[in-house]
Residue, then its C-alpha position, 0 to 999 in steps of 0.5 A: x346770791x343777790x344780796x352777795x352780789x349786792x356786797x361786792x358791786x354795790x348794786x343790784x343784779x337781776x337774776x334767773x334761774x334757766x330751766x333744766x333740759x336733761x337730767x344731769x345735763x349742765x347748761x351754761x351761764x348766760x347774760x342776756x339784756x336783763x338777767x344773768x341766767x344760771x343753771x337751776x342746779x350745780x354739782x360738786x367739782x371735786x373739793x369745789x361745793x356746789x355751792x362755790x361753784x354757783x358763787x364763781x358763776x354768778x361773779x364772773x357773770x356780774x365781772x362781765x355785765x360790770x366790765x365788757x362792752x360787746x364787740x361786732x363779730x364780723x370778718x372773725x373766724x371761729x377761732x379768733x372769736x372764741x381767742x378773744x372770748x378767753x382773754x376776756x373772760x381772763x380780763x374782767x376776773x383780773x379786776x375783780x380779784x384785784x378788788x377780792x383777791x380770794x376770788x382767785x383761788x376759787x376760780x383756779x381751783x374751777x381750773x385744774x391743771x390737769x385738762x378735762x380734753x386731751x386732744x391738743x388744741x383743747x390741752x393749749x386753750x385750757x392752759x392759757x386759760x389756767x394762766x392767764x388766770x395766774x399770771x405771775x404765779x405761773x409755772x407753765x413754760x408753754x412759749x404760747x402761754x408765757x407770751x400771752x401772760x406777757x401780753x397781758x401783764x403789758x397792756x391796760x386792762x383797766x383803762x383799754x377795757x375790750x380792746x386789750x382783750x381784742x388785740x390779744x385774742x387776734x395776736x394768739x390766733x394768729x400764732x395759733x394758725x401759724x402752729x397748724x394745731x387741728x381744730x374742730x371750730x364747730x366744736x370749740x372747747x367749753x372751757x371751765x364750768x363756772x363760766x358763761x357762754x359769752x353770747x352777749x360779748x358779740x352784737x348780731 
């Protein structure tokens, strides 16, 4: 994986392994001031080897060390956080699969259409996030998913960098507030497996 990861990007990434905690249990990636650190072991997802499951985790991890820059987390409530956190993620894949367009199709296939969680507020933060991976090959007709997509296809990711993921995180969160959907913000949706815990987005 190092030696991938050194094809794509032209430079070396430090690795770790994360020691296991229960078995069977899947911790998530993580980014930290010297490693990506990455589950000890992966399993299948569906038609998705473990393998190109570990692969989607270490370059969406190596995506955010190349492309986001930390954001201060004050005065944000839980939910505008974890907002911005989703487009983010959406963000640094965009220019990746820019560069690899066959990267796409991995991580869509990591994001099924169907939602892992029914309850309501976790169907919608997974079909923005299927979406905004989508973009202009989106069939999703939700009026929040098609307004984010608008967002986004509208703004600089390239140039803006964090800020754009910013703006529209805080845009969604407010029309999300504005919906009165339930939510448990002390237990926030995981979202897809392949993606990091987005800790080191946020200076403490």
């Amino acid at each position: 994986m190092y030696l991938y990861l050194i094809a794509l990007w032209g430079k070396p990434f430090d690795l770790a392994a994360m020691p296991a905690t229960n078995p069977g249990a899947t911790d998530r990636p993580c980014i930290d001031r010297t490693y990506i650190r990455l589950p000890s072991e992966m399993t299948q997802q569906g038609h998705v080897t473990a393998q190109e499951v570990y692969i989607a985790s270490a370059v969406h991890a190596a995506a955010r060390r190349m492309d986001s820059q930390p954001l201060r987390p004050k005065t944000l409530s839980a939910r505008q956080r974890y907002l911005i956190e989703l487009v983010e993620d959406a963000r640094v894949e965009y220019l990746t699969f820019l560069r690899f367009p066959r990267l796409r199709q991995l991580w869509l296939d990591l994001h099924p259409s169907m939602p892992p969680d029914p309850t309501p507020f976790a169907t919608l933060m997974w079909r923005l996030s299927r979406g905004l991976l989508e973009l202009e090959i989106s069939t999703d007709d939700d009026f929040l998913v098609r307004k984010a997509i608008a967002l986004f296809q509208e703004n600089s990711c390239e140039t803006d960098g964090v800020a754009v993921s910013r703006e529209i995180g805080l845009r969604l969160a407010q029309d999300i507030g504005q919906m009165r959907l339930p939510m448990n913000e002390d237990g926030l949706p995981t979202g897809a497996i392949y993606r990091d815990d987005n800790q080191h987005l946020w200076l403490e």
